[in-house]
PDB file of N, CA, C and O in Angstrom:
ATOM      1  N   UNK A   1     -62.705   1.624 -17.945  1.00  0.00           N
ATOM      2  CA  UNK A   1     -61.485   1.051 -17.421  1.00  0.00           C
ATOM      3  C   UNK A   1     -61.827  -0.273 -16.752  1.00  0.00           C
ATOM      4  O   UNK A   1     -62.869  -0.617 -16.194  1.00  0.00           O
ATOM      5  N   UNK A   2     -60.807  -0.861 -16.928  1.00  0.00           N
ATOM      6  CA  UNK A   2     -60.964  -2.546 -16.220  1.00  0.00           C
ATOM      7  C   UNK A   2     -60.925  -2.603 -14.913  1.00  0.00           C
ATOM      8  O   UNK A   2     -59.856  -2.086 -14.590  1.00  0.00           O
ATOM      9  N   UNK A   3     -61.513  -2.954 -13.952  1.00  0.00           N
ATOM     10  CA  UNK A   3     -61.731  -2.954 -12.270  1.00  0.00           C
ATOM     11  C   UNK A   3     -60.391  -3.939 -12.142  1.00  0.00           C
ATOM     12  O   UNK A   3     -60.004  -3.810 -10.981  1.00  0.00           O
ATOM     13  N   UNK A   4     -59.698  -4.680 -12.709  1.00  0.00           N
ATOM     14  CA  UNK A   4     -58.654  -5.752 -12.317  1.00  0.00           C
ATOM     15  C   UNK A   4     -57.628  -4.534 -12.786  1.00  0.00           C
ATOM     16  O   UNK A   4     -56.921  -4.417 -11.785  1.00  0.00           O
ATOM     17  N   UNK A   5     -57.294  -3.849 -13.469  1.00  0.00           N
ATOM     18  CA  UNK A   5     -56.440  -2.900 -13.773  1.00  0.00           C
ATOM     19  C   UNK A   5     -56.793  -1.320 -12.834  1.00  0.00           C
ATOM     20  O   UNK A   5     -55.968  -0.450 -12.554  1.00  0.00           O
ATOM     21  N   UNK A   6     -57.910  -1.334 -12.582  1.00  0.00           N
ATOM     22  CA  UNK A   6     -57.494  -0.467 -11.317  1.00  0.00           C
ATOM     23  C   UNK A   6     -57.033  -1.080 -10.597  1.00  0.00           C
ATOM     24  O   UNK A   6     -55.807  -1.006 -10.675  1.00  0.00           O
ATOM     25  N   UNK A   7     -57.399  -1.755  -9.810  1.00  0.00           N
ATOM     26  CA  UNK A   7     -56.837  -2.511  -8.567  1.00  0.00           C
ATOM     27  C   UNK A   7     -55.365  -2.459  -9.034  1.00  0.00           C
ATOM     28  O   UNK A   7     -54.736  -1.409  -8.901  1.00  0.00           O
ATOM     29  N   UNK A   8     -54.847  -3.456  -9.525  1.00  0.00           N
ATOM     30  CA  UNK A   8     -53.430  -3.275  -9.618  1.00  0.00           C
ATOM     31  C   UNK A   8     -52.675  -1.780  -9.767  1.00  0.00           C
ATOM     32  O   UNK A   8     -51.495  -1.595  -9.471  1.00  0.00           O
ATOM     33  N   UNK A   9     -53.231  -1.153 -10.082  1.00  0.00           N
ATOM     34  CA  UNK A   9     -52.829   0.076 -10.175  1.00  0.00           C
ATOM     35  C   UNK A   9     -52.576   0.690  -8.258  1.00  0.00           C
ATOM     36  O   UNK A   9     -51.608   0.847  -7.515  1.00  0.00           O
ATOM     37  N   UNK A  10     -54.128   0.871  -8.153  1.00  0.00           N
ATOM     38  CA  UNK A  10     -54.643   0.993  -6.284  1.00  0.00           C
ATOM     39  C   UNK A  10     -53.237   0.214  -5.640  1.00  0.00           C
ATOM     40  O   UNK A  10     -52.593   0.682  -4.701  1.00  0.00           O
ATOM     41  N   UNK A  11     -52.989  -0.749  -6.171  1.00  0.00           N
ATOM     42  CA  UNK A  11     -51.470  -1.595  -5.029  1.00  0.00           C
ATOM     43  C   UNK A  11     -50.580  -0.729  -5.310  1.00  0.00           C
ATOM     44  O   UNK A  11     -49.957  -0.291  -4.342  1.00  0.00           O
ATOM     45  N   UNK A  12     -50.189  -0.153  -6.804  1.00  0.00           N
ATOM     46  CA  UNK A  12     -48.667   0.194  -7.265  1.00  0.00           C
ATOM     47  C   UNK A  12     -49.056   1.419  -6.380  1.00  0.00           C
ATOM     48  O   UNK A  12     -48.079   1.433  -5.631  1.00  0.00           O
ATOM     49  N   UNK A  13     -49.742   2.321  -6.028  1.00  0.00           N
ATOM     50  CA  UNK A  13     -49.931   3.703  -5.799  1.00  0.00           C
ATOM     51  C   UNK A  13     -48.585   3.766  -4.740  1.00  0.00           C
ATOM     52  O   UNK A  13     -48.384   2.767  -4.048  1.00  0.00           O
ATOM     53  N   UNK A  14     -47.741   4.842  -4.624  1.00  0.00           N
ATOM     54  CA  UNK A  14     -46.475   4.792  -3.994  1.00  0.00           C
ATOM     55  C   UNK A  14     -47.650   5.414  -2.638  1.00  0.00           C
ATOM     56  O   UNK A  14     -48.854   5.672  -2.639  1.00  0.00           O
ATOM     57  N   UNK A  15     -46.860   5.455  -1.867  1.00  0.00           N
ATOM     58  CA  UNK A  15     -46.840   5.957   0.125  1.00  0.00           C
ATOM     59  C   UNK A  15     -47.483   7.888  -0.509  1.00  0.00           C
ATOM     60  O   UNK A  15     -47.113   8.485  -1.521  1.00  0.00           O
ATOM     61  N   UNK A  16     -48.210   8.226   0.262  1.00  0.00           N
ATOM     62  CA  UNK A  16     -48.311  10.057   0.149  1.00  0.00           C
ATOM     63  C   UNK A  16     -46.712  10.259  -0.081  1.00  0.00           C
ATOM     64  O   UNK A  16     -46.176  10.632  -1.125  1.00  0.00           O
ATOM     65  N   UNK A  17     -46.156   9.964   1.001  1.00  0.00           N
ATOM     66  CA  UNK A  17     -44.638  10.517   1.487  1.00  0.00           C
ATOM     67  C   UNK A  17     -43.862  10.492   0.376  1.00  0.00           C
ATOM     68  O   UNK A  17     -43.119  11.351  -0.100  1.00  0.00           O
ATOM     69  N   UNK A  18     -44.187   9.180  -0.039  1.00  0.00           N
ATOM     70  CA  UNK A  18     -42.952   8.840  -1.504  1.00  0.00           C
ATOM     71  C   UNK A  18     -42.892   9.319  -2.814  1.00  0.00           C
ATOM     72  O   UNK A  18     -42.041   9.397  -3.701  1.00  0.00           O
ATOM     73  N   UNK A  19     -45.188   9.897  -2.501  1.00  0.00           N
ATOM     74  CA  UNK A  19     -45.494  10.559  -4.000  1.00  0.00           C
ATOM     75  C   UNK A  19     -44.650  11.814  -3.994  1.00  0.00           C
ATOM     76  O   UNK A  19     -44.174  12.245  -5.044  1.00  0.00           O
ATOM     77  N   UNK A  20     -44.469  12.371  -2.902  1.00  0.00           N
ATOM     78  CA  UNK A  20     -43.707  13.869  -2.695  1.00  0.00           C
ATOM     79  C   UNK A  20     -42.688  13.419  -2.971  1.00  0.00           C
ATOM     80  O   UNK A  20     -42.452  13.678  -4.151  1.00  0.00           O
ATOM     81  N   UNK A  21     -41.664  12.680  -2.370  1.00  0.00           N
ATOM     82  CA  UNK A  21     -40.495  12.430  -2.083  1.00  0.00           C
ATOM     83  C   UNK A  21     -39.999  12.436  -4.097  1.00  0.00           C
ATOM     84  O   UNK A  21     -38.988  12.980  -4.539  1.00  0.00           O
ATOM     85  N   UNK A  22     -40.782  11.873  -4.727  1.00  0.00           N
ATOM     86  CA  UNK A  22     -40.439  11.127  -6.463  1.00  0.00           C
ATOM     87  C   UNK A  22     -40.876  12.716  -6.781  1.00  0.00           C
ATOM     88  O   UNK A  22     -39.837  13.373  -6.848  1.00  0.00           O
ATOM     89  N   UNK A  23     -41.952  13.485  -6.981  1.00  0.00           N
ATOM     90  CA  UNK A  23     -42.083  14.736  -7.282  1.00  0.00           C
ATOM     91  C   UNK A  23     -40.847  15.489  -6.974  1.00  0.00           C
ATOM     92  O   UNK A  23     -39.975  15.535  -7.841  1.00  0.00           O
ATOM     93  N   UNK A  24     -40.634  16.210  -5.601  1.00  0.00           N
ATOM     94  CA  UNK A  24     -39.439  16.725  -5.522  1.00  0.00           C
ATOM     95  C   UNK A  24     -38.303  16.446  -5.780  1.00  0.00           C
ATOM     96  O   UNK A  24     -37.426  17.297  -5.625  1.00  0.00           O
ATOM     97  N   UNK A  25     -38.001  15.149  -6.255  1.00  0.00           N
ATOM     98  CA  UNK A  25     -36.643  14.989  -6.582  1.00  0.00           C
ATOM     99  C   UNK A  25     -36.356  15.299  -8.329  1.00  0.00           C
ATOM    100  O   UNK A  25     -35.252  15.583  -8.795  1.00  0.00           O
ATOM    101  N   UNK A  26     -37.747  15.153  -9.193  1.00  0.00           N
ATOM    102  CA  UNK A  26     -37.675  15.250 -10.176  1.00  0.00           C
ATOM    103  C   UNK A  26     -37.261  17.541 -10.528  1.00  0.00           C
ATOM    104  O   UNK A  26     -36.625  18.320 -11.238  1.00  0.00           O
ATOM    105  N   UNK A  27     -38.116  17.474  -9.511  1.00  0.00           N
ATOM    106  CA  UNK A  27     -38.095  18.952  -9.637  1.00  0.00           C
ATOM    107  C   UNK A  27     -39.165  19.559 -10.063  1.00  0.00           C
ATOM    108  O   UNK A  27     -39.041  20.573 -10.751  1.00  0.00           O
ATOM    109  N   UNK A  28     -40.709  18.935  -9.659  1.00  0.00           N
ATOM    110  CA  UNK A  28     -41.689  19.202 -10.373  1.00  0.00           C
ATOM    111  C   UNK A  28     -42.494  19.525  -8.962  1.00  0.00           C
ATOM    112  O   UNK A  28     -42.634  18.854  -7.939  1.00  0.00           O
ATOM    113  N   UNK A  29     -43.086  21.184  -9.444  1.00  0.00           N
ATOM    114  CA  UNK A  29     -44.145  21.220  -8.509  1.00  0.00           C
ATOM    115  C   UNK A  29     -45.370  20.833  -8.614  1.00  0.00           C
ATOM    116  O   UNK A  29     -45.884  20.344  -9.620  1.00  0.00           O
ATOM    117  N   UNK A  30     -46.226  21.177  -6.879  1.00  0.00           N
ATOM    118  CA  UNK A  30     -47.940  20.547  -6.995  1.00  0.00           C
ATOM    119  C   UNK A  30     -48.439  21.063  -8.205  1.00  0.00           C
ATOM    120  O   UNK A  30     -49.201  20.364  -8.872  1.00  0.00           O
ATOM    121  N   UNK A  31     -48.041  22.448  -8.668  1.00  0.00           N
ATOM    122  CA  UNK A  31     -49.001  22.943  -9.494  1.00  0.00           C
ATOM    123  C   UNK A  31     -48.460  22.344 -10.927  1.00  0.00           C
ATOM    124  O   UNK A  31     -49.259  21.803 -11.691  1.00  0.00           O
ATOM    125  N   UNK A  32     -47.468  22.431 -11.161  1.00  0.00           N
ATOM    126  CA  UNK A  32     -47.523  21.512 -12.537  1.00  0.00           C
ATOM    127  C   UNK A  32     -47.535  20.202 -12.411  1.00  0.00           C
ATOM    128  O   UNK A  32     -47.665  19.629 -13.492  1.00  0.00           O
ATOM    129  N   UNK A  33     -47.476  19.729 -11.775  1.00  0.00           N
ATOM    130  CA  UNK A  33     -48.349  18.261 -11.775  1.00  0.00           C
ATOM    131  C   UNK A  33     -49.474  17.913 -11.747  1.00  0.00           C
ATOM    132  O   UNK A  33     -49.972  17.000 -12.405  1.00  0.00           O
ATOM    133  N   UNK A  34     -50.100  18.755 -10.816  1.00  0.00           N
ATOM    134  CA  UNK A  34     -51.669  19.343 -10.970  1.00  0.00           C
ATOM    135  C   UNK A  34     -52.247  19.078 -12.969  1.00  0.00           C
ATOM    136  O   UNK A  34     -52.912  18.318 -13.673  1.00  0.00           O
ATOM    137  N   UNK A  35     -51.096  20.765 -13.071  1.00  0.00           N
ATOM    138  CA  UNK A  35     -51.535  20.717 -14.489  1.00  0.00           C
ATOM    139  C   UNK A  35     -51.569  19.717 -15.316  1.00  0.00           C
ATOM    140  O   UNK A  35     -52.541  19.590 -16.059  1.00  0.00           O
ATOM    141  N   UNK A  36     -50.428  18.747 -15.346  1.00  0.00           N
ATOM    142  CA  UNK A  36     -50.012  17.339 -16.145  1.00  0.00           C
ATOM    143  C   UNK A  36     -51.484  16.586 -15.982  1.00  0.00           C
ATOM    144  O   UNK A  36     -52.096  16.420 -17.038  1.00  0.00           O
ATOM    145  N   UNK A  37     -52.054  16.157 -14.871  1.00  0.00           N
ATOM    146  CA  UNK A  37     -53.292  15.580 -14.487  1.00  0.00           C
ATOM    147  C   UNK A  37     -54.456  16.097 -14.943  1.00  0.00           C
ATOM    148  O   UNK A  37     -55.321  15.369 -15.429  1.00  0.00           O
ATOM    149  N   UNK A  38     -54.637  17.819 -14.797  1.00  0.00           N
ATOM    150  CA  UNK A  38     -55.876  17.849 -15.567  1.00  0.00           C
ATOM    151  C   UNK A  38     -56.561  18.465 -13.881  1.00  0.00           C
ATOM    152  O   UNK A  38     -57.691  18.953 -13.910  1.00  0.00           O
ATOM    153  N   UNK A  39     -55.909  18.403 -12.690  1.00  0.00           N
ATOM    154  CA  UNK A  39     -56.969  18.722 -11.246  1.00  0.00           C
ATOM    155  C   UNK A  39     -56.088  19.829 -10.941  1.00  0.00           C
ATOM    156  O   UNK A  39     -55.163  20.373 -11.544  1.00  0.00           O
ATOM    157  N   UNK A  40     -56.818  20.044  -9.499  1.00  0.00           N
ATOM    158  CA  UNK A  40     -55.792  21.675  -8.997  1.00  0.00           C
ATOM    159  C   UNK A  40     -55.056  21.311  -7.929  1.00  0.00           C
ATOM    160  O   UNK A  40     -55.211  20.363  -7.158  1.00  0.00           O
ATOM    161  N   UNK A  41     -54.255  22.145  -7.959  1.00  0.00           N
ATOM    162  CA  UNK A  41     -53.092  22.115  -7.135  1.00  0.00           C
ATOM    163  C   UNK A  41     -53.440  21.114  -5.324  1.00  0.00           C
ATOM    164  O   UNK A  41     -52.945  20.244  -4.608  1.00  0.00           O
ATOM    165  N   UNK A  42     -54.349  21.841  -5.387  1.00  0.00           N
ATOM    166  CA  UNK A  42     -55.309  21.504  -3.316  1.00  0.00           C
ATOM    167  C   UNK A  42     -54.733  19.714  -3.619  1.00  0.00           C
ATOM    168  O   UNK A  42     -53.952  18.915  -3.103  1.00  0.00           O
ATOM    169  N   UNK A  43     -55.669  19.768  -4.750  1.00  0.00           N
ATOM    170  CA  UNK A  43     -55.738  17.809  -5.200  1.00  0.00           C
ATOM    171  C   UNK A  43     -54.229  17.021  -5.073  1.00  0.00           C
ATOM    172  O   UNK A  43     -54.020  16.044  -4.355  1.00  0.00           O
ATOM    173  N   UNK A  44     -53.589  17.453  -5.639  1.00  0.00           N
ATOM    174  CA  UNK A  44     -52.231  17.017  -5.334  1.00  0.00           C
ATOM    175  C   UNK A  44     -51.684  17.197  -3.757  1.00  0.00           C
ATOM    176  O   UNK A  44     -51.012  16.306  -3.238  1.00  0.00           O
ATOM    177  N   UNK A  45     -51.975  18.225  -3.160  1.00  0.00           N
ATOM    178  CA  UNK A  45     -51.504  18.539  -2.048  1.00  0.00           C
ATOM    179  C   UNK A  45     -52.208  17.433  -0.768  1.00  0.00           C
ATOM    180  O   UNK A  45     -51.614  16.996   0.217  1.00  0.00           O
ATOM    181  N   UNK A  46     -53.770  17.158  -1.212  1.00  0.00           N
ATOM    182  CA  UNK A  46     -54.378  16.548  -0.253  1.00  0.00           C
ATOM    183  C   UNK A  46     -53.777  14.672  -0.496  1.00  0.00           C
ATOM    184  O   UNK A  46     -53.563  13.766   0.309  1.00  0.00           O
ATOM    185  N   UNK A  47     -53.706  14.746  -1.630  1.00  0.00           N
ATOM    186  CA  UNK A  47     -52.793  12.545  -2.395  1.00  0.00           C
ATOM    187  C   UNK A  47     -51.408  12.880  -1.589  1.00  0.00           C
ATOM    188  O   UNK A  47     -50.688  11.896  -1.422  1.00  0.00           O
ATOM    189  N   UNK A  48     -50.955  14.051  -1.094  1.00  0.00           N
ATOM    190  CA  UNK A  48     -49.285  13.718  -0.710  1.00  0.00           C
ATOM    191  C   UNK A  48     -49.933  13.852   0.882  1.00  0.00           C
ATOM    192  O   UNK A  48     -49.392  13.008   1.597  1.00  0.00           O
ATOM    193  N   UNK A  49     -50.518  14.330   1.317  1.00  0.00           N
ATOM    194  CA  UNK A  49     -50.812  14.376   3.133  1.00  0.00           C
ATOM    195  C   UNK A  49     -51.166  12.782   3.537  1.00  0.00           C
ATOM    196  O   UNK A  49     -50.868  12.187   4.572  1.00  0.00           O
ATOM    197  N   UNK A  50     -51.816  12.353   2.502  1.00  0.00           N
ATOM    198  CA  UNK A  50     -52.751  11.142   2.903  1.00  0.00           C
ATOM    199  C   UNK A  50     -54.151  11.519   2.708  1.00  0.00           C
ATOM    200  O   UNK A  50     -54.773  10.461   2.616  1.00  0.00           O
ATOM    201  N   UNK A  51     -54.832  12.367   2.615  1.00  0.00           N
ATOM    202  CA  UNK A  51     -56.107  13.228   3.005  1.00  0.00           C
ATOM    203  C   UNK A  51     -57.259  12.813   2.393  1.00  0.00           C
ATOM    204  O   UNK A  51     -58.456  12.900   2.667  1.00  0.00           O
ATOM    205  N   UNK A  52     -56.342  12.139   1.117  1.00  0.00           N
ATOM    206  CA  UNK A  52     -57.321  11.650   0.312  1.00  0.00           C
ATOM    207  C   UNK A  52     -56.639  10.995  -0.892  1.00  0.00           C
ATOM    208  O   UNK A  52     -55.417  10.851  -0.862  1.00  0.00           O
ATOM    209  N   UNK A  53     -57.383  10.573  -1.995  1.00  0.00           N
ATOM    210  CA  UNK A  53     -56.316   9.527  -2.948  1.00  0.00           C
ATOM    211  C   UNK A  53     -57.117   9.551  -4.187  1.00  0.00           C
ATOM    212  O   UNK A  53     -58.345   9.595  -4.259  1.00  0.00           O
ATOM    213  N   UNK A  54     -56.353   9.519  -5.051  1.00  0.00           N
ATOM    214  CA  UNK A  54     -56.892   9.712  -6.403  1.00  0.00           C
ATOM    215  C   UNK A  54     -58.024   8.344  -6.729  1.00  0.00           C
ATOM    216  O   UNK A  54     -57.834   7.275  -6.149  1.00  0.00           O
ATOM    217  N   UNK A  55     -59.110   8.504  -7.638  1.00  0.00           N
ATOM    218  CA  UNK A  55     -59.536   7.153  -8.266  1.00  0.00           C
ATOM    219  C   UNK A  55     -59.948   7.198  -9.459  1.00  0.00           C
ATOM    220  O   UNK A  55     -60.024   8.271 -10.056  1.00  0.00           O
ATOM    221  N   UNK A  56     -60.274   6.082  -9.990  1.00  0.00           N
ATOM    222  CA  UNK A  56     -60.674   6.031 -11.445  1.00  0.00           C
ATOM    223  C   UNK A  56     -59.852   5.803 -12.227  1.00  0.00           C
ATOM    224  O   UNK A  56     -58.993   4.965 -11.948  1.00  0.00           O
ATOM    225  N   UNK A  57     -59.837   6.571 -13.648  1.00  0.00           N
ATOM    226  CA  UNK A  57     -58.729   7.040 -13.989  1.00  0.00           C
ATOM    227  C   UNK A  57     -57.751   7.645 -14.044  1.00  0.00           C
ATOM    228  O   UNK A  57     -56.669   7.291 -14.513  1.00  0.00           O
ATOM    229  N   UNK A  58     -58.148   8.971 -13.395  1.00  0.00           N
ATOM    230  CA  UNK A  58     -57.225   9.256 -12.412  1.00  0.00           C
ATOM    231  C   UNK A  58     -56.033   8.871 -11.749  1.00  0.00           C
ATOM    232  O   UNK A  58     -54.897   9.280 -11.991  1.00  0.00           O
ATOM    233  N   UNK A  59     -56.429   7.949 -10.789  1.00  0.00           N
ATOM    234  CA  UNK A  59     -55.652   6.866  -9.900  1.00  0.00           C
ATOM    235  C   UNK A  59     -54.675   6.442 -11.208  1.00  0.00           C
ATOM    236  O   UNK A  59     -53.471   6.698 -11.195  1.00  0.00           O
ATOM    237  N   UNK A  60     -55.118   5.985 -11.968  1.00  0.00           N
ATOM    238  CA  UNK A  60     -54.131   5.322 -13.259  1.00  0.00           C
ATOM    239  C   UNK A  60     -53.214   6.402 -13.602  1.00  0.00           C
ATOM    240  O   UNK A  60     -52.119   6.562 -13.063  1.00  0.00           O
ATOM    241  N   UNK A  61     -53.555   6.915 -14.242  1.00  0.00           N
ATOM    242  CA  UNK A  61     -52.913   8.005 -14.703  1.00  0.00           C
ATOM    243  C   UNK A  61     -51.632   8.913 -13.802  1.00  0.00           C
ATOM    244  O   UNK A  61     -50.575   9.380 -14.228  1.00  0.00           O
ATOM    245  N   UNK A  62     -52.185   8.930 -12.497  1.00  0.00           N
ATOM    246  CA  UNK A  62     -50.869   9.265 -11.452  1.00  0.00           C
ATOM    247  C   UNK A  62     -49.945   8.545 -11.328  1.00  0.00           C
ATOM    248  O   UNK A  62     -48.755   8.822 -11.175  1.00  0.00           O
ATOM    249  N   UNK A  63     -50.522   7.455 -11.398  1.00  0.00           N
ATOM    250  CA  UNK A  63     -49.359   5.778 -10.694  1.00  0.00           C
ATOM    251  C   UNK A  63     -48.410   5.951 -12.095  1.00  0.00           C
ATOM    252  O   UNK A  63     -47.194   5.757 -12.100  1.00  0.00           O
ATOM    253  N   UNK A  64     -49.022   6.260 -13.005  1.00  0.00           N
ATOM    254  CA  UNK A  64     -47.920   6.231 -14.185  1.00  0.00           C
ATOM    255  C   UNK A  64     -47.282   7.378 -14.363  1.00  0.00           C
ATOM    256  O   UNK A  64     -46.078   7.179 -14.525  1.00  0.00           O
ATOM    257  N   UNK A  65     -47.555   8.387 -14.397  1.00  0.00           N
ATOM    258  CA  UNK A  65     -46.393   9.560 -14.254  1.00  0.00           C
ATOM    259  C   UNK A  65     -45.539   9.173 -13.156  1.00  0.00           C
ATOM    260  O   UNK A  65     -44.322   9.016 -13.262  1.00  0.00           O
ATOM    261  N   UNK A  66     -46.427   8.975 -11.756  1.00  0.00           N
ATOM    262  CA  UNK A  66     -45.451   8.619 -10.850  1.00  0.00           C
ATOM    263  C   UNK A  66     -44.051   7.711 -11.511  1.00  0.00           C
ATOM    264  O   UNK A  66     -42.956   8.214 -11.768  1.00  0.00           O
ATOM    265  N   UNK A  67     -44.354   6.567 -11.656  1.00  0.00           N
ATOM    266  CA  UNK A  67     -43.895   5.284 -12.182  1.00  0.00           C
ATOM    267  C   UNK A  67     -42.492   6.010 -13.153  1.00  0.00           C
ATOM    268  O   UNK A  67     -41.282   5.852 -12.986  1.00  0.00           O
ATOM    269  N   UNK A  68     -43.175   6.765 -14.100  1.00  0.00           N
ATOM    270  CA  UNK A  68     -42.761   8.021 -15.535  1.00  0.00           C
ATOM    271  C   UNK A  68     -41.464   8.868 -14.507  1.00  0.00           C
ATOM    272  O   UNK A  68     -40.268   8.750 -14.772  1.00  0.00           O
ATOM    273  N   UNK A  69     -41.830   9.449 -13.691  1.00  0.00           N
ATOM    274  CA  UNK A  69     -40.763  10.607 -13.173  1.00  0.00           C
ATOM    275  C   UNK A  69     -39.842   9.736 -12.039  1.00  0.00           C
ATOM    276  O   UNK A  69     -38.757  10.299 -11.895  1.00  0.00           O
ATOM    277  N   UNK A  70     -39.929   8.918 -11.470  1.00  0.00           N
ATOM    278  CA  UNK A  70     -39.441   7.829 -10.515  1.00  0.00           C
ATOM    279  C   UNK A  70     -38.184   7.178 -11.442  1.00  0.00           C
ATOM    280  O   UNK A  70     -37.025   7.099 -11.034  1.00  0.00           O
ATOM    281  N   UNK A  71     -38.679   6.695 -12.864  1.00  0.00           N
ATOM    282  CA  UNK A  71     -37.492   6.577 -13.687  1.00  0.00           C
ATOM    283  C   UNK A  71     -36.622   7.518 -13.664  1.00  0.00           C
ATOM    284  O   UNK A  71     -35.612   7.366 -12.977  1.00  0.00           O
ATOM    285  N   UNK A  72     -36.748   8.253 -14.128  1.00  0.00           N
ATOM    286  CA  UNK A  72     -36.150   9.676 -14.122  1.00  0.00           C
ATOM    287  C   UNK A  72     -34.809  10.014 -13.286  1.00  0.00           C
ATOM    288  O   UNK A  72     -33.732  10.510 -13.617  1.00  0.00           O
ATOM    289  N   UNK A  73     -35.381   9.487 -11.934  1.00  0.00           N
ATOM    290  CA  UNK A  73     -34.411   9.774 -10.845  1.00  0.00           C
ATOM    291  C   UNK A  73     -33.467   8.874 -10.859  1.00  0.00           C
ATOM    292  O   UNK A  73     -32.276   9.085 -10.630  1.00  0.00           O
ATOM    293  N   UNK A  74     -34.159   7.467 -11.226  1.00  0.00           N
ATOM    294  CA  UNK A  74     -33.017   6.626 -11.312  1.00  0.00           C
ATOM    295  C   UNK A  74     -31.836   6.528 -12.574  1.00  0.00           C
ATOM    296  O   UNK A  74     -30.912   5.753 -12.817  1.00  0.00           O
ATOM    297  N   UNK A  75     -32.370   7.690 -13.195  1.00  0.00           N
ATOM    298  CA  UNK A  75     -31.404   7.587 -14.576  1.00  0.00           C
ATOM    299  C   UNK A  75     -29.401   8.377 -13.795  1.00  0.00           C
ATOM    300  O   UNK A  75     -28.430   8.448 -14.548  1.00  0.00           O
TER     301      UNK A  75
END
């Protein structure tokens, strides 16, 4: 992965608060989002406290579901 495309990614990452806030409104729990990602449930739970934060690809990959289910709401 490109270090200039993480980074931009690392900026888009929404607030812990907001990652919950876009999850629950879609109607999707930790654990199937978990599942969507590929990590366990804890992992999701600790990116919405603040506790800790996804990276890598990873990090990518959240910001875009995020990004993915955030549409959603606005439909």
């Amino acid at each position: 992965m490109d270090l200039i495309e993480e980074l931009r990614r690392e900026r888009s990452l929404p607030s812990p608060r907001a990652a919950r806030l876009i999850r629950e409104q879609v109607g999707i729990s930790q654990a199937r989002l978990a599942r969507e990602l590929g990590v366990h449930r804890t992992a999701v739970t600790k990116w919405e406290t603040g506790e800790r934060r996804p990276r890598g690809r990873l990090l990518v990959r959240y910001v875009e579901l995020l990004a993915a289910l955030q549409a959603e709401v606005r439909l």
